[in-house]
C-alpha positions as CSV (number, residue, x, y, z in Angstrom):
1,X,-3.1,-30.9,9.0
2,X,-6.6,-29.3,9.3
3,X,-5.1,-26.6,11.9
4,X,-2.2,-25.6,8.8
5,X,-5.1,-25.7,6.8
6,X,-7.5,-23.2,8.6
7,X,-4.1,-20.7,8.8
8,X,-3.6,-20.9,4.7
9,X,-6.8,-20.0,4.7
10,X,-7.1,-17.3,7.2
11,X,-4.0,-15.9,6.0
12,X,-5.4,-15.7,2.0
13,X,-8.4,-14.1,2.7
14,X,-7.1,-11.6,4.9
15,X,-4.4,-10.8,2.3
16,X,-7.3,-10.9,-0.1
17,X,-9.3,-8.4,1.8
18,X,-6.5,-5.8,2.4
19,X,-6.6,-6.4,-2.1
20,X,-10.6,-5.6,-2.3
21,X,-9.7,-2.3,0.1
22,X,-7.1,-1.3,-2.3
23,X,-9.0,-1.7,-5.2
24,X,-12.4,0.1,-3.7
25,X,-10.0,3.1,-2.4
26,X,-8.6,3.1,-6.3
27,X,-12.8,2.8,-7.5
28,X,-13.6,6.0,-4.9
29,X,-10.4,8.3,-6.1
30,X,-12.0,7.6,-10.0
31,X,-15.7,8.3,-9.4
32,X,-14.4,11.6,-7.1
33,X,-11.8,12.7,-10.2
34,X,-15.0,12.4,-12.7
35,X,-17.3,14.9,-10.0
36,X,-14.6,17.4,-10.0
37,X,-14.3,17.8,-13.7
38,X,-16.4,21.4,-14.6
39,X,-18.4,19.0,-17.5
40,X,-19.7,16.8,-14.7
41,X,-22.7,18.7,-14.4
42,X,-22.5,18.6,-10.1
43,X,-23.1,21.6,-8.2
44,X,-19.7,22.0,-6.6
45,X,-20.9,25.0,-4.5
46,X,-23.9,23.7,-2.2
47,X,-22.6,22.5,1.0
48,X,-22.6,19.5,2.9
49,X,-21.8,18.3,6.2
50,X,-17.8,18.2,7.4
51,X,-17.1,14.3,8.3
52,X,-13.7,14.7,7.9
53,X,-10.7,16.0,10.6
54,X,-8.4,18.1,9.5
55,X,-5.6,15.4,10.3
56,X,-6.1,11.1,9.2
57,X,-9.0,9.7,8.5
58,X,-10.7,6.1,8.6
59,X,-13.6,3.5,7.5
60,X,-15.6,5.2,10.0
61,X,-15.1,8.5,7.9
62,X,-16.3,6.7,4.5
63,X,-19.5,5.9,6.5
64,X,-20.1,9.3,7.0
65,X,-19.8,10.7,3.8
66,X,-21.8,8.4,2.6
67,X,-24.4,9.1,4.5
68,X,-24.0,12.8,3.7
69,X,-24.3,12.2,0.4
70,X,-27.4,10.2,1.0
71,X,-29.8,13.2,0.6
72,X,-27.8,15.1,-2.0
73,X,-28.1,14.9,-5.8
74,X,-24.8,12.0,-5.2
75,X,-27.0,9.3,-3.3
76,X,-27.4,7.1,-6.8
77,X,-24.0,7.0,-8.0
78,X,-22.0,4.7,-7.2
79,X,-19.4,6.2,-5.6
80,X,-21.9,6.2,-2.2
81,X,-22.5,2.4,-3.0
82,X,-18.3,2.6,-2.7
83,X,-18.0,4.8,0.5
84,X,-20.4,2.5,2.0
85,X,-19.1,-1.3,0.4
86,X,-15.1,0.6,2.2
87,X,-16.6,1.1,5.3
88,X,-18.5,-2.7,5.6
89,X,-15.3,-3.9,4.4
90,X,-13.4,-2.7,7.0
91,X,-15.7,-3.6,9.6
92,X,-17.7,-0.6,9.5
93,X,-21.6,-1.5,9.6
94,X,-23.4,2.0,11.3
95,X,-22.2,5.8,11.7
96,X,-24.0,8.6,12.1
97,X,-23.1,12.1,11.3
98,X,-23.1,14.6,14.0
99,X,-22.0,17.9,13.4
100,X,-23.1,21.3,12.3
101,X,-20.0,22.1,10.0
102,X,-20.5,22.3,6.8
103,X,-18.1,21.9,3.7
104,X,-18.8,22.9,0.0
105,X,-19.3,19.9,-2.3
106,X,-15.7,20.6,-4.2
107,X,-13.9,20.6,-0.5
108,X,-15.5,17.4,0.4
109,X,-14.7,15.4,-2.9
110,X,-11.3,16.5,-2.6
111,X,-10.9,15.4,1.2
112,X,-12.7,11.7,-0.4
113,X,-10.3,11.4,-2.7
114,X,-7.0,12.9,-0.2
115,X,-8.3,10.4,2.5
116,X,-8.1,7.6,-0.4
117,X,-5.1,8.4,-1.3
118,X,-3.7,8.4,2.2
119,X,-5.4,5.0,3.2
120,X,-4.1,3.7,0.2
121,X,-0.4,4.5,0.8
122,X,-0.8,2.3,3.9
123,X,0.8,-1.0,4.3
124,X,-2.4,-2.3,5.9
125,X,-5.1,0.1,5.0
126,X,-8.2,-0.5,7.1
């Protein structure tokens, strides 16, 4: 009985988890839709640095960008505290961005929000 028990159990909160991931991915394509609106007030035009491949992406990617965004005029919104709460969620608890390419602000909002998107049309996002 307590072995069918632990199994229900394991089995909800997995389920529920795969739920908190869709509804984070859902909280990042928002906060991204509100930046790329011209009365946002962002500079859209400085760069930052690439973190994400030209094909798929992952958790690990969310890390990143958060951390880009860390030192840019982004790091108290919450859409970092989201990037970063993806990434934890999914098992994702240190990155570090190395790489000299860069990516204007617009470019990189709109690969957040295409990476969400993608994640999100997942059976089992990560």
């Amino acid at each position: 009985m307590r072995t069918l028990t632990l199994l229900m159990l394991t089995v909800v909160a997995a389920t529920g988890l795969r739920e908190d991931n869709k509804t984070l991915l859902k909280e990042i394509v928002d906060h991204v839709e509100l930046m790329l609106e011209p009365r946002s007030g962002i500079n859209l035009d400085q760069y930052v640095k690439h973190v994400f491949p030209e094909e798929g992406c992952s958790a690990k990617h969310f890390c990143q960008a958060g951390k880009v965004i860390t030192n840019r005029d982004l790091s108290f919104t919450m859409l970092r505290r989201r990037l970063f709460a993806y990434a934890n969620h999914s098992g994702i608890r240190h990155c570090s961005v190395r790489t000299s390419q860069e990516d204007k602000m617009g470019v990189f909002l709109t690969k957040i929000k295409n990476c969400c998107k993608k994640l999100n049309s997942r059976k089992h996002p990560e």
